[in-house]
VOGU-3710 file (C-alpha; in Angstrom, 3 decimals, decimal comma):
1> xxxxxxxxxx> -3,051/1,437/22,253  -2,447/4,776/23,991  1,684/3,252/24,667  1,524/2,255/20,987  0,464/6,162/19,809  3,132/7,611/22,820  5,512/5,469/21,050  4,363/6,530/16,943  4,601/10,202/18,522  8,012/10,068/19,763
11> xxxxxxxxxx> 9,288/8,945/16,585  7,272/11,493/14,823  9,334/14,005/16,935  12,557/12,438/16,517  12,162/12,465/12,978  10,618/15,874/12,662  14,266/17,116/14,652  15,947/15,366/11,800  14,023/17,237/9,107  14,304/20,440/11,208
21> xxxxxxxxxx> 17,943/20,194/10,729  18,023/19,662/7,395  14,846/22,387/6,608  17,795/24,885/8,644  20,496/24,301/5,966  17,875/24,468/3,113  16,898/28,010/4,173  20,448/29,170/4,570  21,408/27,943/1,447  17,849/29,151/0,010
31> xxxxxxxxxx> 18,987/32,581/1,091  22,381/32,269/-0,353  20,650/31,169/-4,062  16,798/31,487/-4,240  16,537/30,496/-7,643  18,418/26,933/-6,932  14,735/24,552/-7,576  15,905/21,677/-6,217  16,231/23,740/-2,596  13,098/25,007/-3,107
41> xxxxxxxxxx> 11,586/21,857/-3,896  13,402/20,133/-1,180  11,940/22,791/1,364  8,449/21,869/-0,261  8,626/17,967/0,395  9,732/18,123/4,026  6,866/20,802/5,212  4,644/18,483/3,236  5,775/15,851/5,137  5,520/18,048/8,561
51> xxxxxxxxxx> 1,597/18,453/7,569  0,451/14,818/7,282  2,813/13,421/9,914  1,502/16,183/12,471  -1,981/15,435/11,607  -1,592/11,399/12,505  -0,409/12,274/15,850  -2,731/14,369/16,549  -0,940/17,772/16,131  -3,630/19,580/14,335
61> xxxxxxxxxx> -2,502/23,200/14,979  1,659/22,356/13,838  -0,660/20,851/10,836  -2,479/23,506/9,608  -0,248/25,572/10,041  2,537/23,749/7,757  -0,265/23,627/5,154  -0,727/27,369/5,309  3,368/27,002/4,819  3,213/24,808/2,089
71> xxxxxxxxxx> 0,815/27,112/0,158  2,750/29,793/0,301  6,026/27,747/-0,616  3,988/26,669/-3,575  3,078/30,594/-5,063  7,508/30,668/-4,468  7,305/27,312/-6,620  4,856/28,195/-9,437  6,417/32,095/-9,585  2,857/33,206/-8,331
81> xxxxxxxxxx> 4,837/35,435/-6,001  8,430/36,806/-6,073  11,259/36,191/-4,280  11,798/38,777/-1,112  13,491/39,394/2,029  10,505/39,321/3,501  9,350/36,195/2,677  12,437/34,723/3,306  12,165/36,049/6,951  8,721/34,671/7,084
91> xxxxxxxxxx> 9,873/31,515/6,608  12,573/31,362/9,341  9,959/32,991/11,465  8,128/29,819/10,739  10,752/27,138/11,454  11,192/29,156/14,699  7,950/28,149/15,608  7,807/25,090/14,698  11,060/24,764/16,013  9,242/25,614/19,228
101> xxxxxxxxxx> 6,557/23,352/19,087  8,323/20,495/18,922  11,020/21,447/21,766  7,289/21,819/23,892  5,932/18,607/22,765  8,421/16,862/24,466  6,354/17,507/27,036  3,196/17,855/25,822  3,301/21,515/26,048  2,536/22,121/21,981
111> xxxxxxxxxx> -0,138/23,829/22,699  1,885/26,826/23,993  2,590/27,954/20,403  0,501/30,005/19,450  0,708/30,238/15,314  -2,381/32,427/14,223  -0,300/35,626/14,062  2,054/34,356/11,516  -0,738/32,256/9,804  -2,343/35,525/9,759
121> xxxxxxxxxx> 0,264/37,260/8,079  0,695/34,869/5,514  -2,683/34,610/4,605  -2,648/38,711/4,926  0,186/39,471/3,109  0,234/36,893/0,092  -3,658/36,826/-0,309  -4,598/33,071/-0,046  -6,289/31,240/2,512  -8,652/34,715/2,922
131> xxxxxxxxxx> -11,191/32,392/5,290  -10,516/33,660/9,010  -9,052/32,073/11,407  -10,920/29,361/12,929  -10,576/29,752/16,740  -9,088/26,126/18,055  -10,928/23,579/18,074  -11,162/20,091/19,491  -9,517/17,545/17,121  -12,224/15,166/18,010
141> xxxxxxxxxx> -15,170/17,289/16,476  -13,374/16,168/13,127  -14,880/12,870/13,221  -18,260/11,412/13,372  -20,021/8,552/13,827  -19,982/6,313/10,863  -23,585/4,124/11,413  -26,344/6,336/10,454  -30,243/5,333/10,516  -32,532/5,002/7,412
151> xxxxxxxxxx> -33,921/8,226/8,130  -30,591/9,686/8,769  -29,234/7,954/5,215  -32,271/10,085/3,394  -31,854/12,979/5,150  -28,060/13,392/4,346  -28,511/12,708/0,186  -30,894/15,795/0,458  -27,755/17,317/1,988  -24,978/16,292/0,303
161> xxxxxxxxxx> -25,591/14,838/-3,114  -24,106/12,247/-4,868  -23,027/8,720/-2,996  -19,771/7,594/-3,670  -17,750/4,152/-2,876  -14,024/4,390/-1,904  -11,964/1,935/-1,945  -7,942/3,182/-0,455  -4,956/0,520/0,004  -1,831/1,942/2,142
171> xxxxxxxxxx> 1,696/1,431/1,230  3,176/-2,337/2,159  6,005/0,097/3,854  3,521/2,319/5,942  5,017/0,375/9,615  1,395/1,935/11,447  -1,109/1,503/8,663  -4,158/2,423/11,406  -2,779/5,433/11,871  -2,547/6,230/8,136
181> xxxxxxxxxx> -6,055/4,985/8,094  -7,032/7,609/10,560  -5,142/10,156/8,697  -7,191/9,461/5,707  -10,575/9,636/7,909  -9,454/12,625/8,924  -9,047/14,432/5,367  -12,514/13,067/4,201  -14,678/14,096/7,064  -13,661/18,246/6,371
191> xxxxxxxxxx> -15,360/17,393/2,071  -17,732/14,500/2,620  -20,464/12,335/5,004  -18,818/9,316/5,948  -21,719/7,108/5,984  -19,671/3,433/6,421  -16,055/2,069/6,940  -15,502/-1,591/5,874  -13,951/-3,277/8,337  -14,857/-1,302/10,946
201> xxxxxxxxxx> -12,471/1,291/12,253  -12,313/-0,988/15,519  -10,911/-3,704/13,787  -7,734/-1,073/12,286  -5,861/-1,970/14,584  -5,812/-5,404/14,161  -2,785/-7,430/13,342  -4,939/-8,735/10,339  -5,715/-5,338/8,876  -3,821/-5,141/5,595
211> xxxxxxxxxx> -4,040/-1,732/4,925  -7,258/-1,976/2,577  -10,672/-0,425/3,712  -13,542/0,761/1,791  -15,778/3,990/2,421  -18,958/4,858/2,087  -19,634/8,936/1,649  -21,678/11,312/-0,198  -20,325/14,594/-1,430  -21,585/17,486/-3,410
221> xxxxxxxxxx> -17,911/17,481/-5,329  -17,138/14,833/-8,592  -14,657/12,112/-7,720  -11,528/13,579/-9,368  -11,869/16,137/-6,564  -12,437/13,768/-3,862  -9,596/11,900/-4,898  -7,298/14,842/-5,194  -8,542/15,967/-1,640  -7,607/12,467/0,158
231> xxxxxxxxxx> -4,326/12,059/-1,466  -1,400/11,851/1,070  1,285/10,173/1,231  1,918/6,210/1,714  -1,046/5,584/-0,203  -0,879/2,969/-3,141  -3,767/2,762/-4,412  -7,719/4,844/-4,611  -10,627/3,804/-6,065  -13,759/5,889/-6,379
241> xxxxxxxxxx> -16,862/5,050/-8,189  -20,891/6,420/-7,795  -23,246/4,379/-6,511  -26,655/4,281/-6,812  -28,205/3,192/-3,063  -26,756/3,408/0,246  -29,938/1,160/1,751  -26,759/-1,435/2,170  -23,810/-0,109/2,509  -21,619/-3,009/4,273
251> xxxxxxxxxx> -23,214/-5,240/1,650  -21,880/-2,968/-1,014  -18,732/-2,592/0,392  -17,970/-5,850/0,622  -18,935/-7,087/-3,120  -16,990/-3,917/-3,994  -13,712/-5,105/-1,832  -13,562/-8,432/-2,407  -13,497/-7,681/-6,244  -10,748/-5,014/-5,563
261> xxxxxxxxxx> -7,153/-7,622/-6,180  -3,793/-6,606/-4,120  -1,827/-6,011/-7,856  -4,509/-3,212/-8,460  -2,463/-0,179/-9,498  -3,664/3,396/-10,723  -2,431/7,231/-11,103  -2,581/7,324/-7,389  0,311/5,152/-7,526  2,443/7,498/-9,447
271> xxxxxxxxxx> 1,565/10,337/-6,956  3,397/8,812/-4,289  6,300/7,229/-6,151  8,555/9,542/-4,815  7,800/9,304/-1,702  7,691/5,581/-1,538  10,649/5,233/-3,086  12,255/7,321/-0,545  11,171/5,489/2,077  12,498/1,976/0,848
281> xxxxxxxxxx> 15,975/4,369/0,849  15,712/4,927/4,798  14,110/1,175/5,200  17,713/-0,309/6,423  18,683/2,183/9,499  16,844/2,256/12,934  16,907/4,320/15,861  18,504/3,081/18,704  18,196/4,575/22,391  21,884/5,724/23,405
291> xxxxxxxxxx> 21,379/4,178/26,516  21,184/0,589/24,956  24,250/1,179/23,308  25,949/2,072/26,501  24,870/-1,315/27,915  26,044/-3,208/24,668  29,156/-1,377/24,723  29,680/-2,256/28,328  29,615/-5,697/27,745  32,032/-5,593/24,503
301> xxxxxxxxxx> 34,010/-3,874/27,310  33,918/-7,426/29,748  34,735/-9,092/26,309  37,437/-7,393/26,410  38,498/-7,307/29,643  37,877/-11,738/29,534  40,281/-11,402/26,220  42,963/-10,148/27,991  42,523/-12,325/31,009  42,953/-15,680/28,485
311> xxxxxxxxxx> 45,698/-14,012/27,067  47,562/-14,266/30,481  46,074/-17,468/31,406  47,517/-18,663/27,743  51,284/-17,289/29,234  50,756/-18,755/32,253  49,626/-21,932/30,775  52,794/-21,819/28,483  55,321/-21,578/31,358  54,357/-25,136/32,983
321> xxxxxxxxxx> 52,806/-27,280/30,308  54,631/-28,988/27,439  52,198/-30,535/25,511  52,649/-27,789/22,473  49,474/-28,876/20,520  47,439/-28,450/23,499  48,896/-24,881/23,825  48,871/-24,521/20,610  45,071/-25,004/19,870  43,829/-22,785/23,466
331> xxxxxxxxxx> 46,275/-19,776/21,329  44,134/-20,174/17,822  40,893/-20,705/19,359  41,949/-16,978/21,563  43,175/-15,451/18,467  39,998/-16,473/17,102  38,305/-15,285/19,763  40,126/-11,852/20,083  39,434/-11,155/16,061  35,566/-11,826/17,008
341> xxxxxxxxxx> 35,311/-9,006/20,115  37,642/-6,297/18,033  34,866/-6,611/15,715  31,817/-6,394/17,922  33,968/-3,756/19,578  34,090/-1,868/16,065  30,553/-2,309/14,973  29,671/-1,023/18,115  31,494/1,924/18,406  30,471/2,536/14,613
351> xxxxxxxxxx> 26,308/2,657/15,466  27,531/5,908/18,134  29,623/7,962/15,800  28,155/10,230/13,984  29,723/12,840/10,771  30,729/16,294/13,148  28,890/18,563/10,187  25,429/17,116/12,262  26,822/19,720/14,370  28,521/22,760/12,474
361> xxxxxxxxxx> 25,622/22,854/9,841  23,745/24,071/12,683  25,756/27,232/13,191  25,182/28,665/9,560  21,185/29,788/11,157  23,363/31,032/14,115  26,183/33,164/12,479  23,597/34,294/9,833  20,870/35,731/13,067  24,051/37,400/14,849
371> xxxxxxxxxx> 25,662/38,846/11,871  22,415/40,600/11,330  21,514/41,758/14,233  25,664/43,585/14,757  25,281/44,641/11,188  28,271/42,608/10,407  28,716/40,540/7,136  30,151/37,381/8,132  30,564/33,924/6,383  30,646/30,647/8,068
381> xxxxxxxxxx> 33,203/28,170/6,797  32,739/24,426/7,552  35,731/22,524/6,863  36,105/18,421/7,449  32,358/18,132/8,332  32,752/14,264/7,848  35,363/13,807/10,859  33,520/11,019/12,568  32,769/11,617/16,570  31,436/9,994/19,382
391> xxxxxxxxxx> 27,671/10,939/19,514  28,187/12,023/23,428  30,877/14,021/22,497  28,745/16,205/19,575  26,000/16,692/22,167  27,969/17,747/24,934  30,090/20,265/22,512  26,869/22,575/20,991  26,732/24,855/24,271  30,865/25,504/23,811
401> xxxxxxxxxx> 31,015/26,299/20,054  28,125/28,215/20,240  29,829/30,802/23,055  32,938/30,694/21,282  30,963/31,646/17,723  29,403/34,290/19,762  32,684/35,381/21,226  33,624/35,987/17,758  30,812/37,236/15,845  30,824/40,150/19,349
411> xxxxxxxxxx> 34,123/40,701/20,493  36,323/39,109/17,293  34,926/40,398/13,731  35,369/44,189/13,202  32,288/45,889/11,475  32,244/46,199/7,482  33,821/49,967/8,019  36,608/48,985/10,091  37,413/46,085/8,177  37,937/48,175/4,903
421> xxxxxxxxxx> 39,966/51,233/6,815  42,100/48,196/7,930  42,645/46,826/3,662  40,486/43,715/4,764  37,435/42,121/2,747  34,545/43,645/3,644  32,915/39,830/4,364  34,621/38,639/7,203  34,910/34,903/7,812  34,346/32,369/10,732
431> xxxxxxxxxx> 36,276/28,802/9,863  34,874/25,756/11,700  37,554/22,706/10,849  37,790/18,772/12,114  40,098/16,753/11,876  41,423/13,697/13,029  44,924/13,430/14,979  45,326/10,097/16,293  42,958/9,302/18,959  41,898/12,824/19,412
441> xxxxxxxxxx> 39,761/15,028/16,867  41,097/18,260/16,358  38,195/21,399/16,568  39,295/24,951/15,460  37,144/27,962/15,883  39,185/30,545/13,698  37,808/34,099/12,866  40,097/37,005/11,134  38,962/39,512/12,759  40,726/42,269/14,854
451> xxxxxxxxxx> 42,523/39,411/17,816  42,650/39,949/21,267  44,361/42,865/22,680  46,451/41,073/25,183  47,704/44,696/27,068  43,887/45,094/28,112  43,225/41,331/28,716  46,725/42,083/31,558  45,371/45,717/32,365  42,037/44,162/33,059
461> xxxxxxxxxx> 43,543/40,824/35,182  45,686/43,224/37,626  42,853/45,817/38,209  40,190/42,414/38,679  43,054/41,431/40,775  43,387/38,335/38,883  47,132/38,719/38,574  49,432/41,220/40,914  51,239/44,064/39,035  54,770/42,263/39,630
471> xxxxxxxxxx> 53,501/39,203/37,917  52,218/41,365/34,958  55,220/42,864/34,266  56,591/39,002/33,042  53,650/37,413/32,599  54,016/35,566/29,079  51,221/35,493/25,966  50,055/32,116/26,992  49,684/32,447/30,832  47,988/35,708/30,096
481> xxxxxxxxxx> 45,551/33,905/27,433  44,360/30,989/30,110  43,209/33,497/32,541  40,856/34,460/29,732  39,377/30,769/31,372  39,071/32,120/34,601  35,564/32,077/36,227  33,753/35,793/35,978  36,752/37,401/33,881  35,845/39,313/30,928
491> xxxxxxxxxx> 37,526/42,454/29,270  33,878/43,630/27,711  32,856/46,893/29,386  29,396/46,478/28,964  26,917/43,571/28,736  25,829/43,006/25,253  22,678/40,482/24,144  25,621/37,868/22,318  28,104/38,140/25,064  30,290/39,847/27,617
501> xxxxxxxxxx> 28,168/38,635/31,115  31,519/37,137/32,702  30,801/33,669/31,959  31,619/31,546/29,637  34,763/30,585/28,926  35,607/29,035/31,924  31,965/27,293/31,204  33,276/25,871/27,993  36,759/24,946/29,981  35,130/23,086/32,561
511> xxxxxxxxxx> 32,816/21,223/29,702  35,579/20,117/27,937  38,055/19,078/30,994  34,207/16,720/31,655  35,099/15,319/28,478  38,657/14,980/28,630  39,336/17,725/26,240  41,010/20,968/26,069  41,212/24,436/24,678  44,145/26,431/23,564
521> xxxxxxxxxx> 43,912/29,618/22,317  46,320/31,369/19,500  45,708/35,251/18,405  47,264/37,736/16,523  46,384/41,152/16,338  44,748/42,436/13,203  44,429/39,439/12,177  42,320/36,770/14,240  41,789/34,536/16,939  41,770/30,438/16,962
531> xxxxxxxxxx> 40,238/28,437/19,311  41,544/24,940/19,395  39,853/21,968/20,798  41,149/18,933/21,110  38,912/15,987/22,127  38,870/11,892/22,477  37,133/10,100/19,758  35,043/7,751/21,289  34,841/8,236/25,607  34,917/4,460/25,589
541> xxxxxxxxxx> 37,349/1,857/25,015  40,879/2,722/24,422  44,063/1,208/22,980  47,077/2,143/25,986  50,675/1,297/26,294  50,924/-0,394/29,846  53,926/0,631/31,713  55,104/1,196/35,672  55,977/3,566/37,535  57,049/3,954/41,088
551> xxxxxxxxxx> 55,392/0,478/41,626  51,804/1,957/39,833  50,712/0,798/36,776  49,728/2,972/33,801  48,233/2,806/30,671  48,778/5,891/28,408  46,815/6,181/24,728  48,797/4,464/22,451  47,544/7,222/19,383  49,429/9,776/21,541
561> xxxxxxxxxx> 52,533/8,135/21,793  55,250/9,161/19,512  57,944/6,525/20,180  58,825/4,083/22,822  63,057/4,171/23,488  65,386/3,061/25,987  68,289/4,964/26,445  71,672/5,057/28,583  71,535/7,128/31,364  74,793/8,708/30,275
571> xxxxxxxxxx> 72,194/10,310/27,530  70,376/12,220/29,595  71,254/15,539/29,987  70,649/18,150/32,573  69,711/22,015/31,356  68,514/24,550/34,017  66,459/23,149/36,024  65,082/19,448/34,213  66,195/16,807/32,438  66,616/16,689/28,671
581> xxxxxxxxxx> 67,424/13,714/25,805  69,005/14,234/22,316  66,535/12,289/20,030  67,102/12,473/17,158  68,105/16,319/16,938  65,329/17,278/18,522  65,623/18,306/22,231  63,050/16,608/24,388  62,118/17,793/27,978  61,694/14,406/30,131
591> xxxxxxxxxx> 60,597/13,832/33,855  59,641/10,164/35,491  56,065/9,946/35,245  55,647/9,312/38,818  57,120/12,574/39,497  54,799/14,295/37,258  51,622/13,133/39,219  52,772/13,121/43,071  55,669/16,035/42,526  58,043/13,108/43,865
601> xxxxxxxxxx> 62,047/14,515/42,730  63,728/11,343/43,328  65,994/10,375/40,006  65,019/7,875/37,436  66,262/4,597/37,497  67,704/2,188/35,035  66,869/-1,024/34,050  67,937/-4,515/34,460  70,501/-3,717/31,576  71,668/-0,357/32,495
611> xxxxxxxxxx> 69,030/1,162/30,057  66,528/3,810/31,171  62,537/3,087/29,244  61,033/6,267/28,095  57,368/7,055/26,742  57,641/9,836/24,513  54,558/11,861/24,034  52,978/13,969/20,965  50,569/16,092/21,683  49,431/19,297/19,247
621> xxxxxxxxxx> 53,176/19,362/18,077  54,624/19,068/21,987  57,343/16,742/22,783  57,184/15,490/26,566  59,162/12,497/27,714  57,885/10,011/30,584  60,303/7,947/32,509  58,912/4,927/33,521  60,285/1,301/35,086  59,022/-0,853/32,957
631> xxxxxxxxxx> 57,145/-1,269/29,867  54,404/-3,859/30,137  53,086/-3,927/26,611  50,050/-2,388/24,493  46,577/-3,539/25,585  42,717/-2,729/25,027  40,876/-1,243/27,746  37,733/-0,241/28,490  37,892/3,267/29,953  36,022/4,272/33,872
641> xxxxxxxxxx> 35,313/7,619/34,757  37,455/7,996/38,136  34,865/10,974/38,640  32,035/8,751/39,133  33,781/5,950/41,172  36,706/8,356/43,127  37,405/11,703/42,207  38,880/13,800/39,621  42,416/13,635/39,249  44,109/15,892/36,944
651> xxxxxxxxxx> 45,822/14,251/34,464  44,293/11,055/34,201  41,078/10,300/32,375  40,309/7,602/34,144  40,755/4,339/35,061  40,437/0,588/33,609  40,841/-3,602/35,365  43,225/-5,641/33,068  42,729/-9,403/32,298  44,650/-10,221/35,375
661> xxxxxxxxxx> 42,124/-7,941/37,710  44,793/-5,749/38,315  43,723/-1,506/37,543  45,489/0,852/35,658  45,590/4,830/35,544  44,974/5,979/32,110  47,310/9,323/31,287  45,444/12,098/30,117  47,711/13,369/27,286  47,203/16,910/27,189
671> xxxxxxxxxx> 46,965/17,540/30,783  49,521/15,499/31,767  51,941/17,638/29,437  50,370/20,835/30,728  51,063/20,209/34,161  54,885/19,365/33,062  54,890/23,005/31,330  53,659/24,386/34,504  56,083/22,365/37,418  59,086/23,468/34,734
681> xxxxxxxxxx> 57,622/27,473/34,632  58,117/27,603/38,252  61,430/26,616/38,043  62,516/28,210/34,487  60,268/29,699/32,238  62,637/28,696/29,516  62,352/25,217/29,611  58,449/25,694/28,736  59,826/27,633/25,768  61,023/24,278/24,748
691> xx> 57,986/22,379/24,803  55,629/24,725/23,203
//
């Protein structure tokens, strides 16, 4: 039972991150309009749901305290109290906490939050709840024992009045309807003497219990207020009704249950319509562990691997048979075959992307906290929040925006003053933007505030001796930007709380280059800075163009291809220092894609018919052409970290086996045309002119 509850709690705390999320954008936009009652009422419902969940895991303090929470959202709801900036700091106060406590009960470390000041101040400030605060106490001591004596039986109707049979059916949907049972218990041992549960509470957790027990209690208060009192959600169904004797009370509950039929319906019913019915909406989507993905997608990746490998054997098979039917039926059973895995494949990569805005939305709470405390008025902008995105990809990016959002809320956007002695709006603005661009997703951090002064990014680089002073004098904007990447530079002069410690940027580099990505960086003065990521979609399986090279075989992304040609030698052109082709009136820097990789100068090489094969690349509107030898054709590959299994080269993203066992180098786009622009700046810094 206890792996059963470890299990109910872990969902209870992956759910209550979900709701956290969504409780974040509710405030900010609560802020923004407070008069908006559907945000309000939203806000409501999922602290409501916070209280009853906590309580059936056993978080009584995160409980109580979201009732305290939902009181005082209530006075907000009913207009008992007025909308303030006060309260609305309150309020983020209190999803900081409870922010907290879940974070903690991770590791069963809850109990380190410590919520009676704020519950204090509510209770202080808005004048409900004026009982003190209890001092904590042990859940346990909330329950008692349910079989009293005769003695016992009299003593308590001196106590407590009136004797009352309850009869309470949980929701067909409730998935742990002991727990809901206990939740129940729970709520009627703080207004009434439980005298008898029918069945027993041991039997709850049978596989045979339906959801439907009966109680036995005396109270001093009248039904309706019993009723109202035990009333959470998942319930269908209560039944209350005095009795006159407890002298019997399993006899009387069972008469009174087996009477009780399943189609029963009452008010209660109504009272939880909403909820119920939102429930049955979330009833077709499950969690699954990221890990079991990885092992599903790993074997779509040997189905894919094993569809390639028939593919050859089908060639192969071709070339010495002659029996076409034969041949003929082994090529529709692999097509067949083929169409089946590119499915799995896509249903599978489908369950790990997830809509990018799971991850912007949660810089409006962090742009609104820093704009505050610099006294700056700033508005986040979230463009393309449904640009799909490898799940690993989201989580590994948070720590990167959230430096580069600093960067700009610190060093980027001027203060309200400055902004208006400059003609600008007084509300600055932060863009966050997605979009797709082939088999990369495009991420741009864009603020309009005052740039980067790139004379005291150079003054700072030759007195950090970062640069020399000869290399200053013709350093160009883009060489000078990247050493903004450079482990422990920084052009702030002192250390602020947001930013300015020396590290960083070269943090958020190095976490992108894990992740095959890059960042670029475009400013102008007066007017802003962009930050522009560009990352794989999925870190999985791939779609290359297989070609060779210098006897090695290569498989480059087929979404960053632009074209495939094959030219005459006679075509190719030599200016300064490297090779350039004519295509299509657009001048295109080339260099055999050996050369690029092991700085091997010999010339390219035609083909069998005189004709020279050339990969031409696209990347973030750069032209690069590859020579290669040959081109192989386009296949689907399932992508190996060369990290993990060799080392890092730069330039490749790893690795992958073809069908014929045979492995492949898979071209890193970006860095592969980076360290073109940077073999061609030694030589002529015009030539990387060309290609930016």
């Amino acid at each position: 039972m206890q792996d059963f509850f470890s299990e109910y709690r872990i969902t209870f705390l992956e759910e209550t991150q979900e709701n956290l999320e969504r409780l974040n954008e509710d405030l900010i936009a609560f802020e923004n309009d407070p008069r908006d009652v559907r945000i309000i009422d939203d806000i409501f419902r999922l602290i409501h749901t916070l209280k009853s969940s906590a309580a059936a895991v056993g978080m009584v303090p995160l409980s109580v305290f979201a009732h305290e929470l939902e009181n005082l959202i209530q006075q907000v709801k009913s207009n008992a109290i007025g909308i303030t900036e006060e309260i609305i700091t309150v309020l983020f106060s209190a999803f900081d906490q409870i922010q907290s406590c879940i974070k903690l009960a991770w590791d069963n470390r809850e109990q380190e939050v410590d919520f009676q000041q704020l519950t204090r101040k509510i209770q202080t400030d808005y004048h409900f709840g004026d009982k003190p605060i209890k001092e904590k106490e042990d859940p346990g001591d909330l329950f008692i024992e349910y079989r009293l004596s005769d003695d016992e039986k009299k003593q308590i109707l001196k106590e407590k009045g009136k004797p009352f049979w309850v009869h309470i059916r949980i929701a067909a949907m409730e998935p742990i309807k002991w727990l809901r049972a206990e939740l129940i218990l729970n709520h009627m041992v703080k207004i009434a003497k439980v005298i008898h549960v029918f069945p027993d509470r041991a039997n709850f957790q049978s596989n045979h219990f339906s959801g439907a027990f009966s109680v036995i209690l005396t109270s001093r208060l009248e039904s309706s207020e019993i009723k109202r009192s035990i009333t959470i959600d998942l319930i269908e169904s209560i039944r209350i009704q005095r009795i006159r004797q407890i002298d019997s009370p399993i006899r009387v509950c069972r008469e009174q249950t087996e009477t009780e039929k399943p189609a029963t319906r009452d008010a209660g019913h109504q009272a939880v319509k909403d909820s119920v019915e939102k429930k049955l909406n979330t009833e077709n989507s499950i969690r699954v562990s990221i890990k079991k993905l990885d092992e599903l997608l790993h074997l779509v990746g040997e189905l894919v691997v094993t569809n390639s490998g028939y593919r050859l054997f089908e060639k192969r098979l071709d070339e010495v048979m002659t029996r076409e039917s034969l041949i003929h039926d082994l090529s529709g059973l692999n097509d067949k075959l083929v169409k089946i895995s590119q499915d799995m494949q896509r249903c599978v990569l489908n369950t790990r992307m997830l809509p990018i805005e799971t991850l912007f939305n949660q810089y409006r709470r962090i742009v609104r906290d820093l704009s505050r405390q610099e006294n700056k008025n700033i508005e986040l902008m979230i463009q393309g929040g449904e640009t799909e995105v490898d799940k690993k990809i989201i989580d590994g990016l948070h720590e990167a925006i959230t430096h580069l959002i600093r960067n700009a809320v610190d060093h980027g956007v001027e203060t309200r003053e400055e902004r208006l002695r400059n003609h600008k709006k007084s509300i600055a603005q932060i863009e966050l933007s997605a979009r797709q661009s082939g088999n990369h997703i495009l991420i741009t951090i864009k603020d309009d505030g005052r740039g980067i002064d790139l004379e005291k990014v150079k003054e700072k680089a030759i007195q950090s001796r970062f640069i020399s002073d000869e290399i200053g004098r013709t350093i160009g904007d883009n060489e000078l930007l990247n050493i903004l990447f450079e482990t422990g530079f920084s052009t702030s002069e002192k250390v602020s709380s947001i930013s300015g410690r020396g590290v960083g940027l070269d943090v958020v580099r190095n976490t992108l280059n894990s992740m095959n990505g890059s960042v670029n960086i475009q400013t102008k003065a007066g007017q802003g800075t962009e930050f522009i990521i560009m990352l794989p979609l999925t870190l999985t399986i791939t779609t290359v163009f297989v070609v060779e090279s210098n006897g090695q075989k290569f498989g480059i992304p087929i979404g960053d291809i632009r074209e495939a040609v094959k030219v005459s030698a006679t075509e190719i052109e030599h200016f300064k220092c490297t090779n350039v082709l004519n295509l299509n009136d657009r001048i295109v820097p080339i260099a055999g894609l050996s050369n690029v990789f092991e700085n091997d100068h010999r010339d390219y090489k035609a083909g069998k018919q005189g004709l020279v094969p050339i990969i031409i690349l696209s990347y973030a509107d750069k032209e690069v052409g590859l020579i290669v030898d040959q081109i192989i054709g386009k296949q689907e590959v399932v992508l190996k970290s060369l990290e993990k299994n060799y080392k890092s080269i730069r330039g490749l993203s790893g690795a992958a086996i073809l069908g014929d066992g045979n492995i492949i180098l898979v071209v890193d786009t970006m860095k592969t045309i980076q360290i073109f622009k940077e073999q061609k700046r030694i030589k002529d810094r015009q030539i990387s002119e060309m290609i930016r």
